[in-house]
VOGU-3710 file (C-alpha; in Angstrom, 3 decimals, decimal comma):
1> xxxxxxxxxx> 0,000/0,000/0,000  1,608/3,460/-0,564  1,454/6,272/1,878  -1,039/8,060/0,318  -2,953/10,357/2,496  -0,921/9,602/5,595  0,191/12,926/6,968  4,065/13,902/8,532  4,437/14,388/12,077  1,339/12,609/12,732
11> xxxxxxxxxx> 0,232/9,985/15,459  -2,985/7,668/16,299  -3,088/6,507/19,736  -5,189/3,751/21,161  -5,403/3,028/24,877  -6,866/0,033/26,448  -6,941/-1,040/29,953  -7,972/1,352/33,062  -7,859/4,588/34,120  -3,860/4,111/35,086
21> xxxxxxxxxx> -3,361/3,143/31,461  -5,378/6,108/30,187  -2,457/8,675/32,152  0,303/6,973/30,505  -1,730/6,951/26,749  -2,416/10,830/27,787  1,263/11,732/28,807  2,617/9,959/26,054  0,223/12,048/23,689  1,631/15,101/25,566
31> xxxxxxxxxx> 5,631/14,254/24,958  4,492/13,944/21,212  3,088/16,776/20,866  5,794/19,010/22,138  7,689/17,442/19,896  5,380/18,901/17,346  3,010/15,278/16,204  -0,304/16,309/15,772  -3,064/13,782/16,971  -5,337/12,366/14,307
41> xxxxxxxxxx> -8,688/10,750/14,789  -8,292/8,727/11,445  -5,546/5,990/11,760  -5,309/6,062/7,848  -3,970/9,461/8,281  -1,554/9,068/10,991  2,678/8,573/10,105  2,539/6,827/13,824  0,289/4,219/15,096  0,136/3,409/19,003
51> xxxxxxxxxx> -1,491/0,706/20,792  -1,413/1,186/24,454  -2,046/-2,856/25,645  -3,424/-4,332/28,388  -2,168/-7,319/29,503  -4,364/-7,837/32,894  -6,464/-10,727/32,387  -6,732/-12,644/29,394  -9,903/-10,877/27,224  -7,506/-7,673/28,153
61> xxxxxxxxxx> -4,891/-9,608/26,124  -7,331/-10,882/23,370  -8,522/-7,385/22,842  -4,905/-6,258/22,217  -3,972/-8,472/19,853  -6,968/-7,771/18,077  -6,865/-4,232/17,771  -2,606/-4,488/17,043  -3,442/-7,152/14,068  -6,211/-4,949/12,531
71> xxxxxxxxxx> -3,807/-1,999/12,254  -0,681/-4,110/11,028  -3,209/-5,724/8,653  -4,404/-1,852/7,425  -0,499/-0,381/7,936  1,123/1,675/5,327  4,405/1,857/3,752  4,820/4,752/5,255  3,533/4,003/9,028  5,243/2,711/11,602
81> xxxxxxxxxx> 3,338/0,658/14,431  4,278/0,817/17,901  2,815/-1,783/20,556  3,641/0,249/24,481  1,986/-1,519/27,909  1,125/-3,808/29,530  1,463/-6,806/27,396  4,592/-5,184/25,996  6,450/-5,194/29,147  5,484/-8,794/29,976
91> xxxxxxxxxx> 5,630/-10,733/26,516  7,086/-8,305/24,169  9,021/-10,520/21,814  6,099/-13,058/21,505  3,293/-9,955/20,813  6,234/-8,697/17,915  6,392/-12,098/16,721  2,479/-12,765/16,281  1,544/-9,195/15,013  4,331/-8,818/12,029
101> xxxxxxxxxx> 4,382/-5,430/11,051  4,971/-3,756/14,420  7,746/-1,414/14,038  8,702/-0,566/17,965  8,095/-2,012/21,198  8,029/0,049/24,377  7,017/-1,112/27,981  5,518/0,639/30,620  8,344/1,211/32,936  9,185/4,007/30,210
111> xxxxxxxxxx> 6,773/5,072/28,647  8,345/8,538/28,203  10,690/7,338/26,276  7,920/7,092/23,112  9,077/10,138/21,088  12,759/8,287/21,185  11,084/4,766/20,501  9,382/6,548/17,149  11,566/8,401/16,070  14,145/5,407/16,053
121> xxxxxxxxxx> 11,263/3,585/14,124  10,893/6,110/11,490  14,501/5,549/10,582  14,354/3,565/7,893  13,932/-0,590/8,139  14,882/-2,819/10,593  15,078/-6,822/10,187  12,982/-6,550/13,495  11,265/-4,056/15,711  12,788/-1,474/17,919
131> xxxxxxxxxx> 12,793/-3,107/21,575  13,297/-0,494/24,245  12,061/-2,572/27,165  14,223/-1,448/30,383  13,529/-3,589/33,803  14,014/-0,574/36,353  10,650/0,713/37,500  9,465/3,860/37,120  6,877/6,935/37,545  9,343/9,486/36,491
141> xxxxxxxxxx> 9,068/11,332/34,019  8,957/14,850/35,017  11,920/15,710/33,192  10,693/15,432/30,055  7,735/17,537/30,985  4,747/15,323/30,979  1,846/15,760/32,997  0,736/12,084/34,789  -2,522/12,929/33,994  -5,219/12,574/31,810
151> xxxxxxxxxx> -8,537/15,137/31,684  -11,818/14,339/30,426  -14,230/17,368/31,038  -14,058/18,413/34,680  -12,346/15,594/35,862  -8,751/14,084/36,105  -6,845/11,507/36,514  -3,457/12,369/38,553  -1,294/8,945/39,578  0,628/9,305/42,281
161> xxxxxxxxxx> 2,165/5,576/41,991  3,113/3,231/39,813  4,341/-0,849/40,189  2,957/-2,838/43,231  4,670/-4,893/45,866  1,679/-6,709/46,754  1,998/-10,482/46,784  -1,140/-11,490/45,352  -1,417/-14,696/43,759  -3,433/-14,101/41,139
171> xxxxxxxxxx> -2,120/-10,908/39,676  0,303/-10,234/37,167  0,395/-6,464/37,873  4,066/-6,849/39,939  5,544/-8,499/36,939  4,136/-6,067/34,310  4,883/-3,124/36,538  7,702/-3,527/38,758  7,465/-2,839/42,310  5,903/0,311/43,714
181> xxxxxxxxxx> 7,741/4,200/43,068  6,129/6,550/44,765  5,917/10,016/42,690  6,880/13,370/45,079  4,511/15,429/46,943  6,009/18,307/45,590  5,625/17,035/41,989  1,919/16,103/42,546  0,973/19,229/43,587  2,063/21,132/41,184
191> xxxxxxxxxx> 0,146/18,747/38,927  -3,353/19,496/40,841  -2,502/23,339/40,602  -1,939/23,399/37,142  -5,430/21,184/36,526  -7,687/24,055/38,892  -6,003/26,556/36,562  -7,487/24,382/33,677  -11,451/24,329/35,110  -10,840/20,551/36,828
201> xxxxxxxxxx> -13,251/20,139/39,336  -12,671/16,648/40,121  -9,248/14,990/40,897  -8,943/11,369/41,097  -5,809/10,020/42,876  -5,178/6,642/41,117  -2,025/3,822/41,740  -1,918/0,386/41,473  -2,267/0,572/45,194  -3,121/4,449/46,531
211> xxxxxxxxxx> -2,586/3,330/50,425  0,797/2,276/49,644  1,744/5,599/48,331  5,078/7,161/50,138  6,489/4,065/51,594  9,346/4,255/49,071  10,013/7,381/50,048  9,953/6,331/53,753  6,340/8,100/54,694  3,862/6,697/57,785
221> xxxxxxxxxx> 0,627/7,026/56,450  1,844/8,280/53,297  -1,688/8,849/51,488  -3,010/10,884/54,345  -0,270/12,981/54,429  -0,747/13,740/50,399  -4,498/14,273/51,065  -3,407/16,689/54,241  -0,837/18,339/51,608  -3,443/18,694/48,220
231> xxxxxxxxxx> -5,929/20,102/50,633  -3,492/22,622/52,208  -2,160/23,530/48,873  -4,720/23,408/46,367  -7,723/24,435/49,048  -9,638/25,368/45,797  -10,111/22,220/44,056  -13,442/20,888/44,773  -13,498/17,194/44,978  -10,834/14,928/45,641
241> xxxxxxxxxx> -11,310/11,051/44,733  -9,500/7,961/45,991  -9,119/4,797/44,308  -7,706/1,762/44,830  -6,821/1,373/48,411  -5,727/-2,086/49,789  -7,389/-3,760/52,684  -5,536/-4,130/55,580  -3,627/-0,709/54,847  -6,684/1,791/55,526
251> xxxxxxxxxx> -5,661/3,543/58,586  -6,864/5,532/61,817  -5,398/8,273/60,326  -6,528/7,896/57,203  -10,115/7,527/58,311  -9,653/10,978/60,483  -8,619/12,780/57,022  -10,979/11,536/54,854  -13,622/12,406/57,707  -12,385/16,372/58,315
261> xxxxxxxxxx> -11,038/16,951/54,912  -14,007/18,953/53,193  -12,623/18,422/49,692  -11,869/14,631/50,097  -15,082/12,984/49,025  -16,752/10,341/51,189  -15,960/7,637/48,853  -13,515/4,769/48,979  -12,774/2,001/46,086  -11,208/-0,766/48,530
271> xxxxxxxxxx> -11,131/-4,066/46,285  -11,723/-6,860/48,748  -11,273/-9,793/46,316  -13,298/-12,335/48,450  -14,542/-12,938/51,826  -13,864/-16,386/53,093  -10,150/-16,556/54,823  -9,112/-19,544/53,146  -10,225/-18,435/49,748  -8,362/-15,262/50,652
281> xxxxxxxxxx> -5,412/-17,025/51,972  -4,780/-19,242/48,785  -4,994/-15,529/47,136  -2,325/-14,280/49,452  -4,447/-11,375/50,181  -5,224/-9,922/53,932  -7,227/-13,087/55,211  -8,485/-11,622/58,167  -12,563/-10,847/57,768  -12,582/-9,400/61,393
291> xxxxxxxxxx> -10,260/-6,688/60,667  -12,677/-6,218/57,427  -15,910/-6,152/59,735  -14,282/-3,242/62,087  -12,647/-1,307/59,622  -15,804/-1,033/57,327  -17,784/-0,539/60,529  -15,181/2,556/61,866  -15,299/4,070/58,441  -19,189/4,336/58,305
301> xxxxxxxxxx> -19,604/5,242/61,405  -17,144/7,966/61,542  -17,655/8,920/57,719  -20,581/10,937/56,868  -22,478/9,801/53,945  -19,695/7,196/53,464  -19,980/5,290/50,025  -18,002/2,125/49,371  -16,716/0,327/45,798  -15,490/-3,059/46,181
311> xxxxxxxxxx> -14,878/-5,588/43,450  -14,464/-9,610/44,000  -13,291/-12,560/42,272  -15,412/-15,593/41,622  -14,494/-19,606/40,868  -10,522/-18,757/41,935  -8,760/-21,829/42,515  -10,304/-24,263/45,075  -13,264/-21,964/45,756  -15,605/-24,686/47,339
321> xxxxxxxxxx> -19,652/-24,167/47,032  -19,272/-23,373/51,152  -16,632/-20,806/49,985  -18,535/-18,860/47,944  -21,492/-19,310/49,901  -19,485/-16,851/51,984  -18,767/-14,255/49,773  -22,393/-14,396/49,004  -23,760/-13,630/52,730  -20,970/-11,021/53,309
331> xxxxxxxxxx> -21,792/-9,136/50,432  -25,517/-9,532/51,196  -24,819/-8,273/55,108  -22,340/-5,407/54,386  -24,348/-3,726/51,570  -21,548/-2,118/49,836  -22,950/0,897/47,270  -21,114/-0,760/44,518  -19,269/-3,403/43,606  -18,341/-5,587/40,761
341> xxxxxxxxxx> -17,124/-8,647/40,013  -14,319/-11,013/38,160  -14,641/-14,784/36,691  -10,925/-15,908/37,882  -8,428/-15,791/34,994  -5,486/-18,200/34,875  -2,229/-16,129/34,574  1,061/-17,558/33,586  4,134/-16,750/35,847  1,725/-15,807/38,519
351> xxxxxxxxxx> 2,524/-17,397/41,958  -1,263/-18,745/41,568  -0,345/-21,474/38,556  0,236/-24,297/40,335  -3,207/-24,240/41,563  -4,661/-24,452/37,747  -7,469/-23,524/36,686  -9,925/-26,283/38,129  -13,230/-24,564/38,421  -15,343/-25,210/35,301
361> xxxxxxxxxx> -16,597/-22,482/33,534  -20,105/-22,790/33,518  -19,857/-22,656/37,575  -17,731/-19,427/37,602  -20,832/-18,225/35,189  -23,633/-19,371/37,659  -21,470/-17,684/41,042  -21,073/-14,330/38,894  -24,310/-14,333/37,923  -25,650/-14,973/41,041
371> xxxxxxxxxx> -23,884/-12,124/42,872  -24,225/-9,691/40,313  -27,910/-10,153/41,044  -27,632/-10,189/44,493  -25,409/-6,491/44,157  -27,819/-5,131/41,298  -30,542/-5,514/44,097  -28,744/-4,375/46,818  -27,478/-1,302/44,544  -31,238/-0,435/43,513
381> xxxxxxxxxx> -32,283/-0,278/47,430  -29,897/1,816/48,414  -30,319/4,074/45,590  -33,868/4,547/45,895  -32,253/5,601/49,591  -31,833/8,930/47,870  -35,366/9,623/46,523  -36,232/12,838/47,736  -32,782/13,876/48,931  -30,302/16,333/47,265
391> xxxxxxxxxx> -27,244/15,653/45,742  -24,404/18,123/44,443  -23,355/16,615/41,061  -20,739/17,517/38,344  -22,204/17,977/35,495  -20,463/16,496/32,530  -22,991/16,464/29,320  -25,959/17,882/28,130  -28,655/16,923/25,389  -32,142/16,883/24,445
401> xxxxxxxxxx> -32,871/18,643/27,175  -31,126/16,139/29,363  -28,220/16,879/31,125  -26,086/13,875/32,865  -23,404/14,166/35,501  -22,041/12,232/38,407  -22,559/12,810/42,455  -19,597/11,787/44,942  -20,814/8,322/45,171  -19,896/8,054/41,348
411> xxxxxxxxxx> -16,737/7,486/40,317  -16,004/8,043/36,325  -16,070/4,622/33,936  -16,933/2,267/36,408  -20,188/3,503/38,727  -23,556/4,989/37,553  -24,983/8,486/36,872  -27,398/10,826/38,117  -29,614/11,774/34,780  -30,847/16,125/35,491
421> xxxxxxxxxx> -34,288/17,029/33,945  -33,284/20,259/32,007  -29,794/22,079/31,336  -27,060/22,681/33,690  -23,502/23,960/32,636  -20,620/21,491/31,895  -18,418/21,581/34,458  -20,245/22,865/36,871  -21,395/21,527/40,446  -25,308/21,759/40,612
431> xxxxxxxxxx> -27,779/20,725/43,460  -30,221/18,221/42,273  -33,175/16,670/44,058  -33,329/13,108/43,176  -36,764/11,747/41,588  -36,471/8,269/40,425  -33,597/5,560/41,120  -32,130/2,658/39,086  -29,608/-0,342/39,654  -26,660/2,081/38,820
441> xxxxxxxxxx> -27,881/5,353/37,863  -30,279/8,353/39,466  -32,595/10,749/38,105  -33,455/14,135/39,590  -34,180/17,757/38,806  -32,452/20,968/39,342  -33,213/22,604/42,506  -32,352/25,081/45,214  -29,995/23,860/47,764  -32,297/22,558/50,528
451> xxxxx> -32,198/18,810/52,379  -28,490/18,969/50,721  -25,945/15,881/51,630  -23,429/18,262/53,043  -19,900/17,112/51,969
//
């Protein structure tokens, strides 16, 4: 195929995975475009073609492959293809060896090293593709003058971590990522300043694990020391979300900031994984449920207007019918806000292959479906909670008369919306009086600020 159409200085990203995935796509994007690429929406247009993986969980995988083999199949003379993430960092040479055509290969652990990793690309041929896959975690960055951050509307992502030292069995995210590096305060900051200059309303502190944050860097209670330090510093900034805490790591202290601190929102994503000790055990997670009881119990009690996220794994290794008979009732009893759930993937390399992969499929279908029903009910009753309360919400859309945003109970991507009779501005924070609740989502009209939930 000739390069007909395809424009210089040109680039097509494509990022797949989560939210921490989405920062590195968007900082990437950044370092390109200092370096004067222009984004295209049309990859038939674009001199450079990126594919962000993710290499999580094996549909994560199968997506990636598909979406690198329908651009190599589509590719140009004069495009080069560059495969960055996830799956990069853990199987590079295979993925460059079943998608021929891919011109560069760049990891996570640095990912600011794309415009080098291109522009090497671009050079002419190569009997195979550029490999630029160093082991030495990283978040830095800085130098090269990339926000970790990516913006959609009024809200942000900001990581303040990246890698994991977490021992869990199941996960691949410590071989992918390296162990945890904790970014600086000071460097953080800065970030969140320069996003309230930009109209961001909402920041959303993500890592692979956001209460490990600062114990690299030889903090106590590192995470409520940031939150102490953004609220201090950026006193202007009206929400502030957490994400992805680790049981067994949410603190006293912690608690007391998330409790005082106006601009921290009462909302926690801590994924709990499962609920019976010896499933938990065989996952090398925090095993024990009392701790889980208290904690949860402390939080909501001290907590106003607490909501809680939690996700769980179903059919993992040896998970008996008495096992997840467990998970079941806790779930039922605690009554989390939200929470979602995982059919077990087998990962190689993991420290969870030797246990296989023994539960049949059609049973880790029956326990998924069976708490997902269990949650969607759960969900609706505690939404319909809310009828005839009022709830701030940032407002992120508008049309036909319809505008949709999200309250602090919602976190972007993976929690519901509150749907606003009429039009309120994007971007801004509006009181609405709820009217009608769903499984996931609210609806509610625009209204003065009376019987508000005071965060």
């Amino acid at each position: 195929m000739s390069g007909k159409n395809v424009s210089k200085n040109t680039f097509h990203l494509v990022s797949l995975g989560c939210s921490k995935n989405t920062v590195d796509s968007d900082s990437m994007a950044q370092l390109l475009t200092s370096d004067g690429y222009s984004f295209v929406e049309d990859p038939s247009k674009a001199s450079v073609l990126i594919v962000n993986t993710c290499g999580f969980i094996g549909p994560a995988k199968d997506e990636s492959y598909r979406v690198l083999e329908e651009l190599a199949q589509g590719k140009k003379k004069s495009q080069v293809l560059i495969a960055a993430g996830c799956l990069t960092q853990r199987y590079g040479v295979e993925v460059a060896k079943r998608v021929p055509g891919i011109d560069g290969i760049l990891g996570t652990r640095r990912w600011m090293d794309i415009v080098q990793v291109v522009n090497d690309a671009r050079k002419g041929k190569h009997p195979e593709p550029v490999y630029h896959l160093p082991e030495a975690p990283t978040v830095g960055a800085d130098e090269h003058g990339a926000l970790r951050v990516s913006v959609t509307g009024p809200s942000a992502y900001l990581k303040i971590a990246d890698g994991c030292r977490r021992p869990c069995a199941f996960c691949a995210i410590p071989l992918i990522k390296g162990t945890a590096v904790s970014r600086p305060i000071e460097s953080i900051i800065n970030e969140a300043r320069t996003l309230r200059d930009n109209g961001v309303r909402e920041l959303i502190l993500i890592a692979q694990d956001s209460t490990d944050y600062g114990h690299d860097l030889g903090m106590k209670d590192g995470l409520a020391n940031l939150l102490e330090q953004l609220t201090d510093s950026v006193p202007d900034m009206d929400w502030i979300r957490v994400m992805y805490s680790y049981p067994g790591y949410v603190t006293d202290r912690l608690i007391e900031v998330m409790a005082t601190r106006r601009q921290v929102l009462p909302y926690l994503d801590i994924p709990l994984q499962h609920a019976h000790p010896k499933t938990l055990y065989r996952m090398k997670r925090p095993s024990n449920m009392d701790w889980v009881h208290k904690t949860l119990g402390k939080m909501r009690s001290t907590i106003k207007d607490l909501a809680i996220r939690t996700t769980f794994i179903v059919g993992y290794p040896g998970e008996t019918d008495e096992e997840f008979q467990a998970l079941y009732d806790f779930v039922d009893e605690i009554r989390f806000d939200r929470a979602g759930a995982f059919q077990f993937s087998f990962e190689p390399g993991t420290t969870s292959a030797p246990l296989g992969d023994p539960v049949p499929a059609e049973v880790k279908q029956e326990r998924y479906e069976r708490l997902m029903e269990l949650q969607q009910n759960i969900s609706l009753q505690v939404n319909q909670s809310y009828v005839g309360k009022t709830l701030d919400v940032l407002v992120e859309g508008f049309d036909n008369g319809i505008s949709v945003g999200r309250s602090y109970r919602d976190a972007p991507e993976v929690d519901g919306y509150v749907v606003i009779e009429g039009k309120a501005e994007v971007g801004d924070i509006v009181p609405v009086k709820i009217t009608g609740a769903f499984a996931y989502d609210l609806t509610g009209v625009l209204t003065e600020q009376k019987n508000l939930i005071q965060l």
